[in-house]
C-alpha positions in Angstrom: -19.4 28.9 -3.3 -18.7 25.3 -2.6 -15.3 24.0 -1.6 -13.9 22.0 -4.1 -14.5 17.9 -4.4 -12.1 15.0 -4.8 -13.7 11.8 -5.4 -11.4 8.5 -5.1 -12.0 5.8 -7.0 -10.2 2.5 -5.3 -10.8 -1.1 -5.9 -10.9 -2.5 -2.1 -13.2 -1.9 0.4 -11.2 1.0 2.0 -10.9 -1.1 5.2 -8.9 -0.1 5.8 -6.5 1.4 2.5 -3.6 3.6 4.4 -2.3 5.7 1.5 -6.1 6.4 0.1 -6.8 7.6 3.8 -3.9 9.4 4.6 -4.4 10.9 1.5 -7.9 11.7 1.9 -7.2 13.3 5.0 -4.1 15.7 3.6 -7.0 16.9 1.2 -9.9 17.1 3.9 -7.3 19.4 5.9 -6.8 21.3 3.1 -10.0 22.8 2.4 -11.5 19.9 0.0 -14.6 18.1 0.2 -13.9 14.1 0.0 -16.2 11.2 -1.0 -14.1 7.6 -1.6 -16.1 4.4 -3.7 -14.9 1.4 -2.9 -15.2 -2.1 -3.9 -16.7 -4.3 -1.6 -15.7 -7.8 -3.1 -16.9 -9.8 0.2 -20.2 -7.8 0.5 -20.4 -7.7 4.2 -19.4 -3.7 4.8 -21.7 -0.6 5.1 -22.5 1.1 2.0 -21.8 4.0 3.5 -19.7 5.4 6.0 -19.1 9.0 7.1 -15.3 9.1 8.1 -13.4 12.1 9.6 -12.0 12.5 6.1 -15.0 12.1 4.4 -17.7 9.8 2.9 -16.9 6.3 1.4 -19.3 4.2 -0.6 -18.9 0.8 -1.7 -20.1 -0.7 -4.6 -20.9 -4.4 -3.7 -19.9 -6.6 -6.7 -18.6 -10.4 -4.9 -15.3 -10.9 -6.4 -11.6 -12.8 -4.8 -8.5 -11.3 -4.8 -5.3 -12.3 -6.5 -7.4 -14.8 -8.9 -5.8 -12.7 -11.7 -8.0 -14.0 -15.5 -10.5 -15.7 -13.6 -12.0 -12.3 -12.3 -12.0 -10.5 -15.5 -15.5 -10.9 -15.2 -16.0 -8.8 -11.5 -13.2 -6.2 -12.6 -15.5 -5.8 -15.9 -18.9 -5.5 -13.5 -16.7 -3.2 -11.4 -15.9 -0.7 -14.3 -19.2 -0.6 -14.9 -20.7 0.2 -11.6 -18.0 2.4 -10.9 -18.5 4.5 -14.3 -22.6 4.4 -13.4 -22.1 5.8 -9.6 -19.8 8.5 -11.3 -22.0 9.8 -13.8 -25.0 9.6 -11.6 -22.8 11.7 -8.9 -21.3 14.0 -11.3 -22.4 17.1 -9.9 -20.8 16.5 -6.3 -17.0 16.8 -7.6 -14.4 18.7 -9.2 -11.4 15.9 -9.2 -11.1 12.3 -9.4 -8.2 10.9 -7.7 -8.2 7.5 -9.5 -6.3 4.5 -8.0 -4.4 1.9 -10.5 -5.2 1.4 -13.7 -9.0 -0.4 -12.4 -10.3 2.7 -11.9 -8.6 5.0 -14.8 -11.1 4.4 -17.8 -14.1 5.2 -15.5 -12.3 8.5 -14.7 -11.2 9.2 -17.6 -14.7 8.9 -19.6 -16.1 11.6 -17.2 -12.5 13.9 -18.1 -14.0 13.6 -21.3 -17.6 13.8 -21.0 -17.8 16.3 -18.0 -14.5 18.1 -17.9 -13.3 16.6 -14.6 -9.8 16.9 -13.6 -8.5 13.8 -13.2 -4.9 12.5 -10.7 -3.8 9.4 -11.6 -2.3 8.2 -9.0 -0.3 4.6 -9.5 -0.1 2.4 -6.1 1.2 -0.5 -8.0 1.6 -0.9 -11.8 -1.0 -3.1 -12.7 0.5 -4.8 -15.7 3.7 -5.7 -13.0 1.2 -6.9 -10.2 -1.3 -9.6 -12.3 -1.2 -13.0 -11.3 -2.0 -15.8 -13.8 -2.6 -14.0 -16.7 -1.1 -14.6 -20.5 1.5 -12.7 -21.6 -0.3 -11.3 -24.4 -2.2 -9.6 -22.3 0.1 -8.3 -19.3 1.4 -6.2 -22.5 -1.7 -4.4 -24.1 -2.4 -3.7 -20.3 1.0 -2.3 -20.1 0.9 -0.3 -23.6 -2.8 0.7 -22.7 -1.7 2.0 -18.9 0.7 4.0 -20.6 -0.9 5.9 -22.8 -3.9 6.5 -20.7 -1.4 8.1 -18.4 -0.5 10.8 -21.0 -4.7 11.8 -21.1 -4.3 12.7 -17.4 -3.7 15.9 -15.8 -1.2 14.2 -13.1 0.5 11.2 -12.3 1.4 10.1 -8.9 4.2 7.6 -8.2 5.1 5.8 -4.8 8.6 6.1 -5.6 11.8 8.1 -6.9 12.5 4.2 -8.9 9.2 4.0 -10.6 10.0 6.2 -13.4 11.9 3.8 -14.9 8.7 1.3 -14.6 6.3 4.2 -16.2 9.3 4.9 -19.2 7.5 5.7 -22.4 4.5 7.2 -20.7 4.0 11.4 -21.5 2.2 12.5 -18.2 1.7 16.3 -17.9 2.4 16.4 -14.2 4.2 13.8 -12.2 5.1 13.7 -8.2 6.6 11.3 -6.3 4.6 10.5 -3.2 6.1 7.9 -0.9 4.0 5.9 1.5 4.9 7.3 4.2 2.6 6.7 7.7 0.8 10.4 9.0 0.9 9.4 12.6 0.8 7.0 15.4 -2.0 7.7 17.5 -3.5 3.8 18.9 -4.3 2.0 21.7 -4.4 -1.8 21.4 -4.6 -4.8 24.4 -1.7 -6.9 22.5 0.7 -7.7 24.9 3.7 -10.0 23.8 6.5 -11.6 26.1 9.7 -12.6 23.7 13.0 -11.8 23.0 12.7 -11.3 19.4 9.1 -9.9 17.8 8.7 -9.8 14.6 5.7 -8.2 12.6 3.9 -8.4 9.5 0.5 -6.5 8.4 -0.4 -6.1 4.9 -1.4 -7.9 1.7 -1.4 -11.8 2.1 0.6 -13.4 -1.0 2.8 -15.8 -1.1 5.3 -13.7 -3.1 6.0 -11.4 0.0 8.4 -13.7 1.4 5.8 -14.4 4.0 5.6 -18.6 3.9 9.5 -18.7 4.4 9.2 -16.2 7.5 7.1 -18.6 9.1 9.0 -21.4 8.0 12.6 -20.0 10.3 10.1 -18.8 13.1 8.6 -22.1 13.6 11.8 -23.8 14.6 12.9 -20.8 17.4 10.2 -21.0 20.1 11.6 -18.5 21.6 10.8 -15.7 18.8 7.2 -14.6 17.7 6.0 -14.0 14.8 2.5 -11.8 14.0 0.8 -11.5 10.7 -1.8 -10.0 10.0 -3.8 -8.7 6.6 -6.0 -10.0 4.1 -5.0 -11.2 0.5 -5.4 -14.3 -2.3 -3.3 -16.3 0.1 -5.1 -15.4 3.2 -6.9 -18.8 3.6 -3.3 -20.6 3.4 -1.5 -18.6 5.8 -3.4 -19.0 8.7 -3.6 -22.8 8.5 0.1 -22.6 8.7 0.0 -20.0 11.3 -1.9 -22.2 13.2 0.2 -25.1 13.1 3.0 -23.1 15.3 2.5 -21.7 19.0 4.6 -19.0 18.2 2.6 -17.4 15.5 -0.3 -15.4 15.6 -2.6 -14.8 12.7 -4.9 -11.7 13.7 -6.5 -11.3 10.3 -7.6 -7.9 9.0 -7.4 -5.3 11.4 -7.3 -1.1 11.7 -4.8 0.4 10.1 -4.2 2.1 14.3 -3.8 -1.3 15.4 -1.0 -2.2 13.2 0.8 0.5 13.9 0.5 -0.3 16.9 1.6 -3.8 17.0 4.4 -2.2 15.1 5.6 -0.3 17.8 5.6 -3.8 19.9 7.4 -5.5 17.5 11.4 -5.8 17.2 11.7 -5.8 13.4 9.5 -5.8 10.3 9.9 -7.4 6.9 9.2 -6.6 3.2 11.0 -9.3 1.2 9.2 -9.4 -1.7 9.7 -11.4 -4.9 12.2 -9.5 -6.9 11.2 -11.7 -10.2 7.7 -9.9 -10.1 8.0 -6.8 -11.9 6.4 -4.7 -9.7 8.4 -5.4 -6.2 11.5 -4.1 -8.3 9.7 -0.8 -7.9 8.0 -1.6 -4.8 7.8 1.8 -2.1 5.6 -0.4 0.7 4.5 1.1 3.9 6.5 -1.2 6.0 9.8 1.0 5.3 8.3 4.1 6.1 6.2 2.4 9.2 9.6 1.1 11.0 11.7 4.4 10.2 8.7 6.5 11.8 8.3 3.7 14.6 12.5 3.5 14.2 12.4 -0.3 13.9 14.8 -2.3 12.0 13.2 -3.8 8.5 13.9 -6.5 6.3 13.9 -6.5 2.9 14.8 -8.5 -0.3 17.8 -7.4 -2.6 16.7 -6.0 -5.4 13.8 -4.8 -4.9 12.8 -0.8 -5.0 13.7 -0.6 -1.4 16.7 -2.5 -0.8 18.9 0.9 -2.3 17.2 2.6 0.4 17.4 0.6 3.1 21.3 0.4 2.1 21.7 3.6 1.4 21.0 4.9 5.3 21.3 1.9 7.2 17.8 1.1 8.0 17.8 -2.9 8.4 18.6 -5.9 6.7 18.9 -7.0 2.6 18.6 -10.7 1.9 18.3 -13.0 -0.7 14.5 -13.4 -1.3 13.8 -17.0 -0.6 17.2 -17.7 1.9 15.8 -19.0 4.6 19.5 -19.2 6.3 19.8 -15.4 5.8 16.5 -14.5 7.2 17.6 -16.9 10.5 20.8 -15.6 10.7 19.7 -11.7 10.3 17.0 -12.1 12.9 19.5 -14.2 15.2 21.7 -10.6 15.1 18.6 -8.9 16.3 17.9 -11.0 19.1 21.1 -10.3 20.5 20.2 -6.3 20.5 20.7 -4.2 23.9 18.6 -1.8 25.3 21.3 0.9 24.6 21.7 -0.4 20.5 18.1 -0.3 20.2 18.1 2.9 21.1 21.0 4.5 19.2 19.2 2.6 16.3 15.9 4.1 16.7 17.1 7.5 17.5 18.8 7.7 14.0 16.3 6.3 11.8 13.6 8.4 13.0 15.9 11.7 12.2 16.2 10.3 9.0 12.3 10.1 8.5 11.1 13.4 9.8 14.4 14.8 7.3 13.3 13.1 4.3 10.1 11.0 4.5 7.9 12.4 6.8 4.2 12.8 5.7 4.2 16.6 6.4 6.4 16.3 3.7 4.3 14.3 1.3 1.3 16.3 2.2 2.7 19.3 0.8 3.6 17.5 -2.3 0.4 16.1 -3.0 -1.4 19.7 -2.1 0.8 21.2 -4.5 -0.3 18.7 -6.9 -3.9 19.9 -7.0 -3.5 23.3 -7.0 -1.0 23.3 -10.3 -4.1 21.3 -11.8 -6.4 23.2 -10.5 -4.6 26.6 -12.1 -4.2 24.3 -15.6 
């Protein structure tokens, strides 16, 4: 008898996707099989590649991202390849682990068709994280998400504050999953001389506070500044990283790298917009990253991690947008001892293994699987 199968169904090219991976993993370790499809928008990536977790396929369909209306026409070729390589492959798994609402429909037509168990699990909420799109629409997206929710057979959330986000939704099964990192286990050649390091790897928009990060750094030689990712803003942030000695634009990298660069850096930031929907729920990997790494973070006030940050003394809140804050916060930091450092990183990391750690979450999302697996 076969082990059983998850397939995950996630609209990037898994290169790298932290949570799907990590994810993957947790399952792979526990006695599942794994395949991952992809989306390769750029259409210069394998089409397959055998991984320690698993297999991942990409379906090449060229595409931007963060064009928001303008690429209704990809995300409807998308669903379509997506929903042929599923039915065609419907004989290799037991569960689709389905990521955001572009990939639920195509899951949920083999639920119907074939009997598959489908998790649902919600990274972002998609109706929250659409650029450019009429209002109209951001709503039957919303109303649609939610009730396609209820025809699942679990719901995973990033965070304890998304249920208020999800309100109205029925789901049969819900977790809370946070994105917390599995391990730190790189080698990299960076090497930085500065007083004051600050890092940023991740999604490349300009609503992550990212433009007015480089706007302080560029006036304080003495501080660096790394970013690092890919995104609809990409193309925009390295010219302006380029313009300043001090900054270094590395582009996409491994997700080993960035940690490690992490582990260089003196403090991290997460100041997203707090007017866009979705980073008033947000749960990003940079909180979890600096309390494993113990590294200060800064964040924007309200936003879904500001109450956390707050609530144990992990870093910095700010006005999103206040340049004179984000100066003044990183000015404190620069003035850190060795010994306040240390205290520092000491206490955040006992508060990550106590109540974020990804042994934790592995459990959780195990469970998950075997209450849907038992019905």
């Amino acid at each position: 008898m076969r082990k059983k199968a998850v397939i995950f169904l996630r609209s990037n090219s898994i290169d790298p996707d932290p949570r799907v991976e990590k994810e993957a993993l947790s399952l792979s370790k526990n006695d599942f099989n794994v395949i991952i499809v992809g989306w390769d928008r750029e259409g210069d990536l394998p089409s397959y590649e055998k991984k320690e977790f698993g297999e991942i396929y990409r379906i090449k369909i060229k595409a931007k991202f963060g064009t928001g209306i303008k690429n209704i026409r990809h995300l409807l070729k998308w669903q379509i390849g997506l929903t042929v390589f599923l039915v065609k492959n419907r004989n290799i798994f037991d569960f689709i682990h389905a990521c955001d609402f572009d990939t639920i429909i195509p899951a949920l037509i083999c639920k119907a068709i074939y009997k598959k168990k489908v998790i649902y699990d919600i990274f972002d909420f998609y109706a929250d994280m659409l650029r450019n799109i009429p209002n109209l629409l951001r709503r039957i997206i919303r109303k649609l998400d939610l009730f396609l929710i209820g025809l699942t057979d679990a719901v995973i959330i990033a965070d304890e504050s998304r249920k208020e986000q999800i309100k109205g939704s029925k789901p049969k099964r819900l977790v809370v999953i946070y994105n917390s990192p599995s391990k730190l286990e790189s080698k990299n050649d960076f090497q930085y001389s500065s007083n004051l390091i600050i890092g940023y790897i991740g999604l490349l928009q300009k609503e992550r506070g990212i433009l007015e990060m480089i706007d302080v750094v560029k006036t304080c030689p003495e501080w660096k500044l790394i970013i690092g990712g890919f995104g609809g803003d990409e193309d925009e942030i390295r010219k302006l990283c380029d313009l300043s000695d001090n900054i270094k634009f590395i582009g996409r990298v491994p997700y080993e790298i960035a940690l490690n660069i992490y582990s260089k850096s003196t403090v991290l930031f997460a100041t997203y917009d707090p007017k866009i929907s979705n980073h008033r729920f947000s749960s990003a990997n940079k909180l979890f990253e600096a309390m494993m790494l113990g590294k200060p973070i800064i964040v924007a006030k309200n936003t879904g991690m500001d109450k956390i940050v707050e609530k144990y003394n992990l870093g910095f809140v700010v006005e999103y947008g206040n340049k004179q804050q984000i100066k003044d916060v990183l000015s404190e930091l620069s003035k850190w001892g060795d010994d306040k450092k240390r205290e520092f990183s000491n206490r955040v990391r006992m508060i990550y293994q106590e109540n974020f750690s990804w042994e934790i979450m592995e459990k959780r999302l195990i469970d998950i699987y075997r209450r849907v697996e038992l019905g």
